[in-house]
PDB file of N, CA, C and O in Angstrom:
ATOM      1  N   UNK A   1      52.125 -90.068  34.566  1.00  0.00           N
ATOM      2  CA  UNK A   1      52.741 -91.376  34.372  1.00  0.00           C
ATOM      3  C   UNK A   1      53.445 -91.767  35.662  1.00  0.00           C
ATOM      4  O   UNK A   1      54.211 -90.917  36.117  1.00  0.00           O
ATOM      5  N   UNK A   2      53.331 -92.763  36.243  1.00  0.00           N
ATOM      6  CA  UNK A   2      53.799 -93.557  37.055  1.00  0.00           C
ATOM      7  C   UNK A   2      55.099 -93.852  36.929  1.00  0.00           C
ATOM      8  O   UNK A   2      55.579 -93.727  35.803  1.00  0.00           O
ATOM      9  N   UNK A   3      56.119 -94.385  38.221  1.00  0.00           N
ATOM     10  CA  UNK A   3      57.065 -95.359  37.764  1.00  0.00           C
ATOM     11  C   UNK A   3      57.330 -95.556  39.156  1.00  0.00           C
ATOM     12  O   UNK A   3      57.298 -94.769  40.102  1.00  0.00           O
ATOM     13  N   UNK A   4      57.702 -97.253  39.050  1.00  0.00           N
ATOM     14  CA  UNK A   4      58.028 -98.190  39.646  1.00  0.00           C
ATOM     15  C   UNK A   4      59.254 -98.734  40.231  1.00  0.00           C
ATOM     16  O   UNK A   4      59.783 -99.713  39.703  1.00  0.00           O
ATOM     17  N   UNK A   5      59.845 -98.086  41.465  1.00  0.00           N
ATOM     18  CA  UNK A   5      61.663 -98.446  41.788  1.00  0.00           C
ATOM     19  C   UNK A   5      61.614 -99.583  42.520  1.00  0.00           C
ATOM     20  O   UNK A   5      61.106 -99.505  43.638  1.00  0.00           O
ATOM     21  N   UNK A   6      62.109-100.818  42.066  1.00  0.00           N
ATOM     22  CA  UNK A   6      62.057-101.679  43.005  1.00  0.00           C
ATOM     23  C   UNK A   6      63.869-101.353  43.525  1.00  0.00           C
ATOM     24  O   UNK A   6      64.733-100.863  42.797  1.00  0.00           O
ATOM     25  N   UNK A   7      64.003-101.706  44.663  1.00  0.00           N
ATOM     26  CA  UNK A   7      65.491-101.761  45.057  1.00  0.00           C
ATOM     27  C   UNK A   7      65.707-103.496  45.019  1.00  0.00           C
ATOM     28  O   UNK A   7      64.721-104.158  45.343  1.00  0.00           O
ATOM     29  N   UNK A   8      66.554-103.993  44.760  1.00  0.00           N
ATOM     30  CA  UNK A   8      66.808-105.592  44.162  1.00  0.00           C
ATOM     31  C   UNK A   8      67.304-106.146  45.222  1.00  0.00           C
ATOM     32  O   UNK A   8      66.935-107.259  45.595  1.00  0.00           O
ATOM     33  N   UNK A   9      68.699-105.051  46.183  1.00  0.00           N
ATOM     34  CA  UNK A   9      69.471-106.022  47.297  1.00  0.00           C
ATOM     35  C   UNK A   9      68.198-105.619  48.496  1.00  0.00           C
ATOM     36  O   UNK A   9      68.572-105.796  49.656  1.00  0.00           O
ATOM     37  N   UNK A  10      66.826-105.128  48.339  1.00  0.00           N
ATOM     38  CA  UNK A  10      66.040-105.203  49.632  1.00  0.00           C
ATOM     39  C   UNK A  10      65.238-106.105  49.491  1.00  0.00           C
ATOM     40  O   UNK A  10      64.681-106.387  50.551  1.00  0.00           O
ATOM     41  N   UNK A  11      64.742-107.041  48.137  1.00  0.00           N
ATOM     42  CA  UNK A  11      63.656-107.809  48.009  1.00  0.00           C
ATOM     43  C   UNK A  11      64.058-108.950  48.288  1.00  0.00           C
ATOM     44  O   UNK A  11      65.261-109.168  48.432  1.00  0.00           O
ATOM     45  N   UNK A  12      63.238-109.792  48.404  1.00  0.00           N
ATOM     46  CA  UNK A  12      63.727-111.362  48.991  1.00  0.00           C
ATOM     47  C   UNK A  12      62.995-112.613  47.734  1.00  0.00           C
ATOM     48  O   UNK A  12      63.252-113.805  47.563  1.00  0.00           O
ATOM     49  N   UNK A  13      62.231-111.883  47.187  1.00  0.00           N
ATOM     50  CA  UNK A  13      61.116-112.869  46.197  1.00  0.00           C
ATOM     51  C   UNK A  13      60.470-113.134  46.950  1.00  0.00           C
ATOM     52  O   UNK A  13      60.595-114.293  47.347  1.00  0.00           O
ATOM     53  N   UNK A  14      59.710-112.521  47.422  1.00  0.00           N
ATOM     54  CA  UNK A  14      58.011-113.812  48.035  1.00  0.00           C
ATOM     55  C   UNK A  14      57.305-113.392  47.022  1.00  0.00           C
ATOM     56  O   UNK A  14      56.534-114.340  46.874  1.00  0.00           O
ATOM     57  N   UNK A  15      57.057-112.685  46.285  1.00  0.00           N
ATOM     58  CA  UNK A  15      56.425-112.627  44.933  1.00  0.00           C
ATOM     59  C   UNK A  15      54.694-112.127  45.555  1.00  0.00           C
ATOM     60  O   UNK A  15      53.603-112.556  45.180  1.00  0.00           O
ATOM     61  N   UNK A  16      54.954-111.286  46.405  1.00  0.00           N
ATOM     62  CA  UNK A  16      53.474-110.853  46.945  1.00  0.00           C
ATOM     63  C   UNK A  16      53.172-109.369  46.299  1.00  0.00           C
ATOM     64  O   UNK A  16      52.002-109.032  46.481  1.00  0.00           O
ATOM     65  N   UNK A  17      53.870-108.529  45.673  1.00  0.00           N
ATOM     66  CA  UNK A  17      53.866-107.646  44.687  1.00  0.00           C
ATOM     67  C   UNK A  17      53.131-107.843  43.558  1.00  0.00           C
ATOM     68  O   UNK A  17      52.214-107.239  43.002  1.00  0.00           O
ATOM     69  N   UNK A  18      53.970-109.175  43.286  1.00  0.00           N
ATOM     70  CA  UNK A  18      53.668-109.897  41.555  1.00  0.00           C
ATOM     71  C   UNK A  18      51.948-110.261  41.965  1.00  0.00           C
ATOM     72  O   UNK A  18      51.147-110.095  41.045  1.00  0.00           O
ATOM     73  N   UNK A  19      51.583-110.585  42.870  1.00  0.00           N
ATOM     74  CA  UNK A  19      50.303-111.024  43.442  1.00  0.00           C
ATOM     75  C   UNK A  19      49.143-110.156  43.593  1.00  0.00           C
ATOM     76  O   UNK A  19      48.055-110.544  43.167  1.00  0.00           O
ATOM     77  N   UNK A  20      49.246-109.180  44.076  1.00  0.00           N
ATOM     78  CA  UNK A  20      49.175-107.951  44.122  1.00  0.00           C
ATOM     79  C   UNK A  20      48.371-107.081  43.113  1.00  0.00           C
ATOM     80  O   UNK A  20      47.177-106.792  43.032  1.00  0.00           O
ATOM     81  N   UNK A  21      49.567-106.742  42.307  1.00  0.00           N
ATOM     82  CA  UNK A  21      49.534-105.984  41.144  1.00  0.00           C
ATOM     83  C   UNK A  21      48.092-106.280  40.223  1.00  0.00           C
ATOM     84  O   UNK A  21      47.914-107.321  39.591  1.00  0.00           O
ATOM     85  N   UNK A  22      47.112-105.138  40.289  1.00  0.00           N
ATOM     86  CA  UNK A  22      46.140-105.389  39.267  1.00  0.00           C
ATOM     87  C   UNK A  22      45.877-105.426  38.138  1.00  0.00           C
ATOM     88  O   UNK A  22      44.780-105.767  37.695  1.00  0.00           O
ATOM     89  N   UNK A  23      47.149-104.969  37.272  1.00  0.00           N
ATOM     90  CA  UNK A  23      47.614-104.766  36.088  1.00  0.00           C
ATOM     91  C   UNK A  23      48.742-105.933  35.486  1.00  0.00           C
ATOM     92  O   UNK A  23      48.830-106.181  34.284  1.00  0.00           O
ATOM     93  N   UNK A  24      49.312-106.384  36.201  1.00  0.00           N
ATOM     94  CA  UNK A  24      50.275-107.366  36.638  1.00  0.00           C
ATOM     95  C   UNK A  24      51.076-107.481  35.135  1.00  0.00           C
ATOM     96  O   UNK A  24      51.110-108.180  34.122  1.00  0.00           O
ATOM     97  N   UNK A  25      51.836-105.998  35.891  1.00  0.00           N
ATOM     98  CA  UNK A  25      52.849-105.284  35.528  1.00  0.00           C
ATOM     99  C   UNK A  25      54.758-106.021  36.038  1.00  0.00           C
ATOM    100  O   UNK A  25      55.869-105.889  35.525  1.00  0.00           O
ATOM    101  N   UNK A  26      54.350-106.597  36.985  1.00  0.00           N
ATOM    102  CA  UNK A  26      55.476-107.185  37.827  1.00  0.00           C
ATOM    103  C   UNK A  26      55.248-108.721  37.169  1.00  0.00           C
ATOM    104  O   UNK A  26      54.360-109.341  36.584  1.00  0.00           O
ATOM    105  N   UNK A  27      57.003-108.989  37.776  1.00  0.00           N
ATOM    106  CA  UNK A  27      57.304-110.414  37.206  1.00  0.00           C
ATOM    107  C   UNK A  27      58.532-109.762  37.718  1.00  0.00           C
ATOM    108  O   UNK A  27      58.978-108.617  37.789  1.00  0.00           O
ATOM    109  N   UNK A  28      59.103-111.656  38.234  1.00  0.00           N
ATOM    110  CA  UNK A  28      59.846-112.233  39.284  1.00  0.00           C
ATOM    111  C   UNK A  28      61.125-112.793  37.682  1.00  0.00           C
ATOM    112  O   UNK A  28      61.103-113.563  36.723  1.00  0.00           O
ATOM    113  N   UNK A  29      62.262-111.553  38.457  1.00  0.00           N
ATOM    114  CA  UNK A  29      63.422-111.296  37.565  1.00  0.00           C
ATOM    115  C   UNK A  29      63.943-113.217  37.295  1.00  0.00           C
ATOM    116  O   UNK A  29      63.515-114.325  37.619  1.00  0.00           O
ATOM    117  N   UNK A  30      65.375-112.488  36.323  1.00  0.00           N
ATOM    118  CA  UNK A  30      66.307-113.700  36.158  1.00  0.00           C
ATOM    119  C   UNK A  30      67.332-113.704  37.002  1.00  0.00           C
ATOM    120  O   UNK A  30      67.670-114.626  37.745  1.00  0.00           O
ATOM    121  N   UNK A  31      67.858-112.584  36.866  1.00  0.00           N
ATOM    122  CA  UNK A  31      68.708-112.324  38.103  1.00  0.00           C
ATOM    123  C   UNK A  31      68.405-112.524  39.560  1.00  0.00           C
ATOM    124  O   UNK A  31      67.366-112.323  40.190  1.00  0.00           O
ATOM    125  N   UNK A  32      70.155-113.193  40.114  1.00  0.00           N
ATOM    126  CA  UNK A  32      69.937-113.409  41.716  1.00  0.00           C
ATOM    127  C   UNK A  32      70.782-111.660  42.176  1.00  0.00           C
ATOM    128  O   UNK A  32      71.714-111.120  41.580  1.00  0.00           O
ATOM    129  N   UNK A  33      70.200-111.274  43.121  1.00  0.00           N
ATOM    130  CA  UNK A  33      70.291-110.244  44.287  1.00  0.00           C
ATOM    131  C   UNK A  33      71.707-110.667  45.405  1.00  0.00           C
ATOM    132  O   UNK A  33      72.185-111.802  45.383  1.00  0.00           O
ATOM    133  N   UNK A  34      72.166-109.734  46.197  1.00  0.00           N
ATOM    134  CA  UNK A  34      73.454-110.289  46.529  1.00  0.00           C
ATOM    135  C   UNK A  34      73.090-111.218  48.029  1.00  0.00           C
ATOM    136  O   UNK A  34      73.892-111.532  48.908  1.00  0.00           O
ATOM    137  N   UNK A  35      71.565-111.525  47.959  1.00  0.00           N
ATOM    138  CA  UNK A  35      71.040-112.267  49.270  1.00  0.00           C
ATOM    139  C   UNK A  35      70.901-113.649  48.993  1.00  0.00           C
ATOM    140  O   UNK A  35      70.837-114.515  49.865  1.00  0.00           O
ATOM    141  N   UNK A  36      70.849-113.878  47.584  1.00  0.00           N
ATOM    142  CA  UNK A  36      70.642-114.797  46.757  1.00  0.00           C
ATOM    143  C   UNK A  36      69.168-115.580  46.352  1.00  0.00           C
ATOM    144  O   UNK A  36      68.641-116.686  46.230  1.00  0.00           O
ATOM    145  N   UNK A  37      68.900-113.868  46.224  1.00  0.00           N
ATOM    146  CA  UNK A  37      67.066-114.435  45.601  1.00  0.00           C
ATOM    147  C   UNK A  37      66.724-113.558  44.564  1.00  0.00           C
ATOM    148  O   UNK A  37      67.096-112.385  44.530  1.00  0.00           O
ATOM    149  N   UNK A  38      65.752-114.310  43.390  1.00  0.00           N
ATOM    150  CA  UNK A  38      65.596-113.763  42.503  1.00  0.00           C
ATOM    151  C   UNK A  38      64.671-112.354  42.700  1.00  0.00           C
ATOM    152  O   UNK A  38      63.523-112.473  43.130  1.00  0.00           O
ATOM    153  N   UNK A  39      65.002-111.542  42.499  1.00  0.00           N
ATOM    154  CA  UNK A  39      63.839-110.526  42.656  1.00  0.00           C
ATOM    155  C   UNK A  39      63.200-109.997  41.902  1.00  0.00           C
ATOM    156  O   UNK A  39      63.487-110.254  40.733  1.00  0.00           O
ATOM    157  N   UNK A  40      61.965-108.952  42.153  1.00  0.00           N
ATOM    158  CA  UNK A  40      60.918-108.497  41.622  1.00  0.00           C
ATOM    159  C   UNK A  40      61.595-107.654  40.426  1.00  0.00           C
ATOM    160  O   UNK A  40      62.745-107.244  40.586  1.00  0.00           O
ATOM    161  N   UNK A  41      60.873-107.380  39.184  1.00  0.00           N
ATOM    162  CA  UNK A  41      60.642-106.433  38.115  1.00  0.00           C
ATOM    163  C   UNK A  41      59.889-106.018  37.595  1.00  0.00           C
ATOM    164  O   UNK A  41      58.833-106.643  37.702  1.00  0.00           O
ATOM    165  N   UNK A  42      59.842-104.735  36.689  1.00  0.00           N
ATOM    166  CA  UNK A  42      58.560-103.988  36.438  1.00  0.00           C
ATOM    167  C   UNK A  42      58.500-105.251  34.446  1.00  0.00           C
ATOM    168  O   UNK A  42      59.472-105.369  33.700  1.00  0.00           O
ATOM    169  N   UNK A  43      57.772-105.588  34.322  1.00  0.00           N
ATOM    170  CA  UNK A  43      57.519-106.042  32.766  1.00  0.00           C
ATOM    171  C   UNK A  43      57.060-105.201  32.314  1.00  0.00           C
ATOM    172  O   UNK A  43      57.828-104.686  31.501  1.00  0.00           O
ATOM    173  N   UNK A  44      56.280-104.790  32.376  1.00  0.00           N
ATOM    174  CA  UNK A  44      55.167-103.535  31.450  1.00  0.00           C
ATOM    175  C   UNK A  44      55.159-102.443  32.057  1.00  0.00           C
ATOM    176  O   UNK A  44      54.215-102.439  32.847  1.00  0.00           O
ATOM    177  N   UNK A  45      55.988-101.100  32.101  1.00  0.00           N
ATOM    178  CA  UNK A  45      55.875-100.170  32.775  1.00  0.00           C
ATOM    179  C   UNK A  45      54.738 -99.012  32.397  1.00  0.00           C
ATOM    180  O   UNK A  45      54.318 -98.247  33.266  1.00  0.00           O
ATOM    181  N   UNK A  46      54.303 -98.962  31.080  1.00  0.00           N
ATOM    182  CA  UNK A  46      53.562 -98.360  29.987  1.00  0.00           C
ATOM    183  C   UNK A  46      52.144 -98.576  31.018  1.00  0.00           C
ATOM    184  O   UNK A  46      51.443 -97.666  31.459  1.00  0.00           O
ATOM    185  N   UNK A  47      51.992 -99.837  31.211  1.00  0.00           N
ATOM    186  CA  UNK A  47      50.510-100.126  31.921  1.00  0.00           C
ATOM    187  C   UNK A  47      50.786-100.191  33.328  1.00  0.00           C
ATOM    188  O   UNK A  47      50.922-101.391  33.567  1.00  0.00           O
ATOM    189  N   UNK A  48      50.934 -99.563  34.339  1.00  0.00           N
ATOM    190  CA  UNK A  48      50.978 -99.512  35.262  1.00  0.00           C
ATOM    191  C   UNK A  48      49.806 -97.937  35.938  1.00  0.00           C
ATOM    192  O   UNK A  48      50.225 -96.851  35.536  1.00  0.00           O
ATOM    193  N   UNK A  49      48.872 -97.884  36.593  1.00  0.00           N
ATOM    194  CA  UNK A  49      48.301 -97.178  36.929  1.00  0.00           C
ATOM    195  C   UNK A  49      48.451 -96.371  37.817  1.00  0.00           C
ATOM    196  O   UNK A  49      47.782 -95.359  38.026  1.00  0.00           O
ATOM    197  N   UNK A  50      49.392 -96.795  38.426  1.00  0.00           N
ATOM    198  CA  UNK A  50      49.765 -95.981  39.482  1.00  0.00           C
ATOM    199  C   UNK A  50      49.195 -96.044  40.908  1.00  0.00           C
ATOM    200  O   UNK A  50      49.324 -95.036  41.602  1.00  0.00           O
ATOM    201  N   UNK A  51      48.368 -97.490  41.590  1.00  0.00           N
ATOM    202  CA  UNK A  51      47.608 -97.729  42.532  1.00  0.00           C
ATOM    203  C   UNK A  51      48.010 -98.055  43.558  1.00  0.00           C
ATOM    204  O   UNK A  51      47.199 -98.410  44.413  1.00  0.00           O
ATOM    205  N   UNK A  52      49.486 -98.049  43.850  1.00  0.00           N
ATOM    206  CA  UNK A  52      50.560 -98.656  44.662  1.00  0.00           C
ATOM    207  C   UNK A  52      50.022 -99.522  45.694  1.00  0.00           C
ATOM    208  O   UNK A  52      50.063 -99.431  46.921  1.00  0.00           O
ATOM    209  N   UNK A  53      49.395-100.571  44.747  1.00  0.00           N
ATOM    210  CA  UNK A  53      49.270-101.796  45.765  1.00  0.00           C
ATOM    211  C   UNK A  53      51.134-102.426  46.105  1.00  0.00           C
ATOM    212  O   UNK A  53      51.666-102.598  47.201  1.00  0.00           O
ATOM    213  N   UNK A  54      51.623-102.602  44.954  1.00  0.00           N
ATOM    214  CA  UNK A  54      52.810-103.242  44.687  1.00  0.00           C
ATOM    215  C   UNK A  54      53.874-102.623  46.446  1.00  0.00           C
ATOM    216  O   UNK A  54      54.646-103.136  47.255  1.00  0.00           O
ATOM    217  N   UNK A  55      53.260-101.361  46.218  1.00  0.00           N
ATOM    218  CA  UNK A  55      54.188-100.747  47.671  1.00  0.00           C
ATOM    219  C   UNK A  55      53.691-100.871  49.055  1.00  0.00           C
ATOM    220  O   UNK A  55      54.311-100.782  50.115  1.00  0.00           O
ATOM    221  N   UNK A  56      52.333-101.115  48.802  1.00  0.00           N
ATOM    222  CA  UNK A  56      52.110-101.319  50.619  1.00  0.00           C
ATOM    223  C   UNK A  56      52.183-102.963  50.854  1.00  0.00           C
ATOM    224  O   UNK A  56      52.261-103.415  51.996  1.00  0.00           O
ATOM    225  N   UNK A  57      52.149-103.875  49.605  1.00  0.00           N
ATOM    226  CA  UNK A  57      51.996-105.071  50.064  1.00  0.00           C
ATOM    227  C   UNK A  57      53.498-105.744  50.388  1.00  0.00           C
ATOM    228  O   UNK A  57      53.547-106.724  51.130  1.00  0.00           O
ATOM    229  N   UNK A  58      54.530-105.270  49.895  1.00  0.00           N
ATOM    230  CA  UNK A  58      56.209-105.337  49.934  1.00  0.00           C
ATOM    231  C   UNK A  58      56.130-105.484  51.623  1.00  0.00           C
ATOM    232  O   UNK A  58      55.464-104.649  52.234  1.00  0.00           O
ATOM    233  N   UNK A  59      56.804-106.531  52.339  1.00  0.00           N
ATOM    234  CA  UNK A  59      56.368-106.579  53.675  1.00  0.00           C
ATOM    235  C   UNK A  59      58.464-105.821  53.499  1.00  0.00           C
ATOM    236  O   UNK A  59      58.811-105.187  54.495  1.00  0.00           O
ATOM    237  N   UNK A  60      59.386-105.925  52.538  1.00  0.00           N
ATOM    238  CA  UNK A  60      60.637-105.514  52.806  1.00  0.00           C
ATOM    239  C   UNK A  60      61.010-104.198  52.304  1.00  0.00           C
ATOM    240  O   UNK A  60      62.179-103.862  52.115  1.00  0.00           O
ATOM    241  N   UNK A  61      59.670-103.227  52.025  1.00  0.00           N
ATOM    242  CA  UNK A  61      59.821-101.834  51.929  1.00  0.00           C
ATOM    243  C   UNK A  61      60.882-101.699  50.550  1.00  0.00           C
ATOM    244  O   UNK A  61      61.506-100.651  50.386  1.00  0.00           O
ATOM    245  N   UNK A  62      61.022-102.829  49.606  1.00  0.00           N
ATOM    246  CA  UNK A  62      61.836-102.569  48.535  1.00  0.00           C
ATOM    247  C   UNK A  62      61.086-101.451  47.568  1.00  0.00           C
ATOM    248  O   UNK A  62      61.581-100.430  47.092  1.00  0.00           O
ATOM    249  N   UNK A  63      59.917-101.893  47.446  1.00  0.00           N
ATOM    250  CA  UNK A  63      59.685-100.782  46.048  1.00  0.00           C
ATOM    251  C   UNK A  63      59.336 -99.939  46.438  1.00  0.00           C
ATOM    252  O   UNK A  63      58.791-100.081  47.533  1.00  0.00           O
ATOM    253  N   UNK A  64      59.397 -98.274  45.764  1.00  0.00           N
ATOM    254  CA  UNK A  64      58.551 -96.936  46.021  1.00  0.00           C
ATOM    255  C   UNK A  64      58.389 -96.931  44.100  1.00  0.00           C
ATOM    256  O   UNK A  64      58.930 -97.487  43.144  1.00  0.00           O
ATOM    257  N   UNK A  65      57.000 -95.660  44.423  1.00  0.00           N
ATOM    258  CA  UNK A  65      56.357 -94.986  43.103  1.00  0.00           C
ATOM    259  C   UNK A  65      56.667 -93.428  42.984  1.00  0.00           C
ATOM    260  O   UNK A  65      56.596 -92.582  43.876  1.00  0.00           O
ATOM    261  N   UNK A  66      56.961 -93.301  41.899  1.00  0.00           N
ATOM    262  CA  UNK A  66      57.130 -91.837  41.704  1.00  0.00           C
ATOM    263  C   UNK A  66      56.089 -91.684  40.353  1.00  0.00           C
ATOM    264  O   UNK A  66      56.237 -92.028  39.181  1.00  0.00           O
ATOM    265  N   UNK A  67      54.730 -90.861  41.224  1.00  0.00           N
ATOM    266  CA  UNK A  67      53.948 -90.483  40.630  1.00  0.00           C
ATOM    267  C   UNK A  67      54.074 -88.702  39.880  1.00  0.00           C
ATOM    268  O   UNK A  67      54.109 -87.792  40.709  1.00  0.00           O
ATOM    269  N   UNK A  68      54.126 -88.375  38.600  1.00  0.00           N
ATOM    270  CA  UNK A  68      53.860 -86.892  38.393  1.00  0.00           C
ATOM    271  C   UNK A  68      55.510 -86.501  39.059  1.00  0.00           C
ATOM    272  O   UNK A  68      55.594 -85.404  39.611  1.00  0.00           O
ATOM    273  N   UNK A  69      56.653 -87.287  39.011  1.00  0.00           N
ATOM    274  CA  UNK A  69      57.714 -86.283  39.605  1.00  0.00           C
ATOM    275  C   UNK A  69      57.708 -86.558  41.249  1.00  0.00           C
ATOM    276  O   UNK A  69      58.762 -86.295  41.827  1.00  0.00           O
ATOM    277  N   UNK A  70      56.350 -87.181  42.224  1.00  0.00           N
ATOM    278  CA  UNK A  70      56.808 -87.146  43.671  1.00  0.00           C
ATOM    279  C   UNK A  70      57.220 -88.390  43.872  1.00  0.00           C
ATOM    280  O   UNK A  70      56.461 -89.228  43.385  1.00  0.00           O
ATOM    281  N   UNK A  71      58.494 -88.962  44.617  1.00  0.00           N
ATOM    282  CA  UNK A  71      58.395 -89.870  44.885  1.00  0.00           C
ATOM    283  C   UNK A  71      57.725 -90.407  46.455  1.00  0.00           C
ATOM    284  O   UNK A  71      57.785 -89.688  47.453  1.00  0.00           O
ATOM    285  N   UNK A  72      57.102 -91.765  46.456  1.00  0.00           N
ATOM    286  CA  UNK A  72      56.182 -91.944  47.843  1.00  0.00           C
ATOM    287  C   UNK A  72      56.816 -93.092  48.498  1.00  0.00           C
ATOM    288  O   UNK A  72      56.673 -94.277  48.197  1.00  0.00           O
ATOM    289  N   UNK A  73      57.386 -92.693  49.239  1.00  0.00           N
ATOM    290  CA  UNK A  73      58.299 -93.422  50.582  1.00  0.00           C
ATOM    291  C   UNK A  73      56.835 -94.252  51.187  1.00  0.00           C
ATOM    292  O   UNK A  73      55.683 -93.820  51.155  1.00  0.00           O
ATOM    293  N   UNK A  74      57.362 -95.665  51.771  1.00  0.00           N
ATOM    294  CA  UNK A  74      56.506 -95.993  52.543  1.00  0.00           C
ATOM    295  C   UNK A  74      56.878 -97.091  53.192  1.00  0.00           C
ATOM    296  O   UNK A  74      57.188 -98.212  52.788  1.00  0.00           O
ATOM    297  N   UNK A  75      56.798 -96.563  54.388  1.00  0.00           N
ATOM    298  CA  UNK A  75      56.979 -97.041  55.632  1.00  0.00           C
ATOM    299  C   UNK A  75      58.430 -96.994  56.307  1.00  0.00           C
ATOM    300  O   UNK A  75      58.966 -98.004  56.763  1.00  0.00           O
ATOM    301  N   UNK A  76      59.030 -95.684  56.326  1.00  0.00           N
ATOM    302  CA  UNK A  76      60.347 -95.433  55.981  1.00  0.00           C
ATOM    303  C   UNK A  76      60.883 -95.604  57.585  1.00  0.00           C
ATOM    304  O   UNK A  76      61.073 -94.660  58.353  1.00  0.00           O
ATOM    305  N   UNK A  77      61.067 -96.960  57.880  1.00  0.00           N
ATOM    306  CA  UNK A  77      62.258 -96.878  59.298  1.00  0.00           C
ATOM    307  C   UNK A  77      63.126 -97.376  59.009  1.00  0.00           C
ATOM    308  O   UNK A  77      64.077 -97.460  59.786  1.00  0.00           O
TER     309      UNK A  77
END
């Protein structure tokens, strides 16, 4: 089983995750972030496959996946 960390004060909403996502598992929260943009959320975590498009397409390195217990950093500067 998969799971999905978005971090909220790193996302900005461009909603290219939500775009992304082949399962389209994501959807663009209610809540504002302390940058003052709504950000990304997991809706359906149950269906998520685990294909981490959602993480390489994040151009602000907000979300990682923790597949099986590992979590997968990406693009960590």
């Amino acid at each position: 089983m998969s799971r999905i960390v978005i971090s909220p004060d790193n996302c900005k909403g461009c909603e290219l995750c939500v775009s992304a996502c082949p399962q389209q598992i994501l959807g663009m929260g209610k809540q504002i972030n302390s940058k003052g943009y709504f950000y990304a959320e997991v809706v359906e975590p149950m269906r998520c496959i685990g294909c981490r498009l959602c993480c390489i397409t994040c151009p602000d390195v907000a979300i990682e996946m923790e597949v099986h217990g590992t979590m997968y950093h990406y693009f960590a500067y």
